[in-house]
C-alpha positions, -999 to +999 in steps of 0.1 A: -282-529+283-303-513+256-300-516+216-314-502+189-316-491+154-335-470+133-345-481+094-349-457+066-361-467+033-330-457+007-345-428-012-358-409+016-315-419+032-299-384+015-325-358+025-324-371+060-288-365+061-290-331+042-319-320+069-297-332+097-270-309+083-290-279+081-299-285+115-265-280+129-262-253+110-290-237+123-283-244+154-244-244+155-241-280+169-211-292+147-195-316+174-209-351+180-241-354+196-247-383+219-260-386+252-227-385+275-228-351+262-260-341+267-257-305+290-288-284+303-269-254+288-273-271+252-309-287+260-329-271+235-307-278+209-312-315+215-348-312+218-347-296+178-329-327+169-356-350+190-383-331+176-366-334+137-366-373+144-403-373+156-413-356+126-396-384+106-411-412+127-447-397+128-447-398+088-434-431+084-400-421+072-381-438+101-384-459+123-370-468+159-368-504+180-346-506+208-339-540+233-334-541+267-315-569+282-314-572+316-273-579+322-277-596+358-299-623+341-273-636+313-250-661+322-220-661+295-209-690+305-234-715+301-246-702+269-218-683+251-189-705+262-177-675+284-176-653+259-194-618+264-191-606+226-209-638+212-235-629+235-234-598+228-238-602+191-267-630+196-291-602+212-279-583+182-294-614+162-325-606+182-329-569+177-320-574+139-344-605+131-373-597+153-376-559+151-363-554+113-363-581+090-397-600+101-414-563+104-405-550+074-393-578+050-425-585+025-426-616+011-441-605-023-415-586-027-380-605-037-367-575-040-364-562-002-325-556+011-310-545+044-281-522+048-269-523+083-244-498+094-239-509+135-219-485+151-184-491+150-164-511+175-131-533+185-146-568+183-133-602+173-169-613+163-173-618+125-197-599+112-200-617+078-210-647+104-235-628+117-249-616+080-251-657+071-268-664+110-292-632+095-305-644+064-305-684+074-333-672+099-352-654+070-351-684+052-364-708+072-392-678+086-407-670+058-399-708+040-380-700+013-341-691+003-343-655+006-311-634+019-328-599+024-294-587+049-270-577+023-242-562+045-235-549+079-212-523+069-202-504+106-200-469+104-178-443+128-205-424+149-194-394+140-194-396+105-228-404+107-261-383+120-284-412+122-260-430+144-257-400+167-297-394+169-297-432+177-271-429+205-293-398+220-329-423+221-308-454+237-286-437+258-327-419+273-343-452+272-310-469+293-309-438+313-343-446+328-346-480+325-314-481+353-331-458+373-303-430+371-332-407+369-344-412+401-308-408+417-304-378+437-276-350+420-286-369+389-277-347+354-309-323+353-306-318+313-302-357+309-335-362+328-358-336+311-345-345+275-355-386+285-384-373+298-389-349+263-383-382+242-409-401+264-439-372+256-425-375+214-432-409+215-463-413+232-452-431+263-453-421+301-420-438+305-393-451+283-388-483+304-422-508+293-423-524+266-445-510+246-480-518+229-480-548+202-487-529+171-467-494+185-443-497+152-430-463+148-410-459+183-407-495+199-394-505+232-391-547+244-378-555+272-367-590+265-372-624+284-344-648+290-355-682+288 
């Protein structure tokens, strides 16, 4: 299982979305993109919409960090009292805390909030819980009552083009980590675009983790202890 996010600062949120917008104009892509749908026929137009996000990362306007959990490896019910959502949501905790609020919370600055718009989904888990879980581990990592997460707002997919260009990088990285590339009959445009994303970001493959210090397009594939 892979998850991910990508972080924007706030002022930089609206002409990311307005670019994004011009973009399927230009390239008359109005319907949701995400990887199920990624076609050969339509390949180029999701290698513009790549190649848009790259230009973002590469000048420090956004960011990407995905997590790779191994699914064979987690036993529910030892540690999540059989339930599959907690754990879910406690790798969540992970990707959240690790990747995004120790990276990129400053402690000179009081100031520093996270929106979090997940995508949206049937669950029973509370995410005001999750919020409170969220900023009791800033607190006691950086040693003082701080509560940087604000809200985790979700958002539908396709209302929103961040969410869709984040569903396109997880759904590559996932793609090879499970090894669907190397099945025989497997999609042809699903393999080059992965393989497209893997040259953007610097990497020979999309299923290491990558280099400590490799902030703009992150991959860790996380140990279960």
């Amino acid at each position: 299982m892979a998850l991910g996010g990508i972080i924007i600062p706030a002022p930089q949120i609206n002409k990311v979305v307005e670019t994004m917008g011009n973009y399927r104009q230009q390239y008359n892509m109005h319907s949701e993109l995400k990887w199920s749908k990624v076609k050969r026929q339509k390949i180029e137009q999701y290698k513009k919409f790549v190649e848009y996000f790259f230009a973002l990362c590469n000048t420090d306007k956004a960011h990407f960090k995905s997590l790779i959990i191994d699914n064979h490896k987690v036993d529910h019910k030892k540690y999540n009292d059989g339930n599959k959502e907690k754990g879910f949501y406690k790798f969540y905790y992970q990707l959240l805390f690790n990747c995004f609020g120790r990276k990129y919370y400053n402690r000179n600055e009081d100031n520093v909030k996270f929106i979090v718009h997940p995508d949206e989904r049937t669950t029973s888990y509370s995410l005001d819980e999750l919020k409170e879980i969220l900023n009791r581990g800033m607190s006691k990592y950086f040693g003082k009552q701080i509560r940087p997460f604000v809200a985790i707002e979700p958002k539908e997919s396709h209302k929103s083009e961040i969410t869709q260009i984040n569903d396109i990088l997880l759904g590559a990285i996932g793609f090879q980590k499970n090894g669907y590339n190397l099945v025989a009959g497997s999609a042809q445009g699903k393999i080059e675009l992965a393989e497209f994303i893997a040259t953007c970001a610097g990497l020979n493959t999309l299923t290491e983790t990558t280099k400590y210090g490799w902030e703009r397009f992150s991959i860790w594939n996380f140990q279960l202890r």
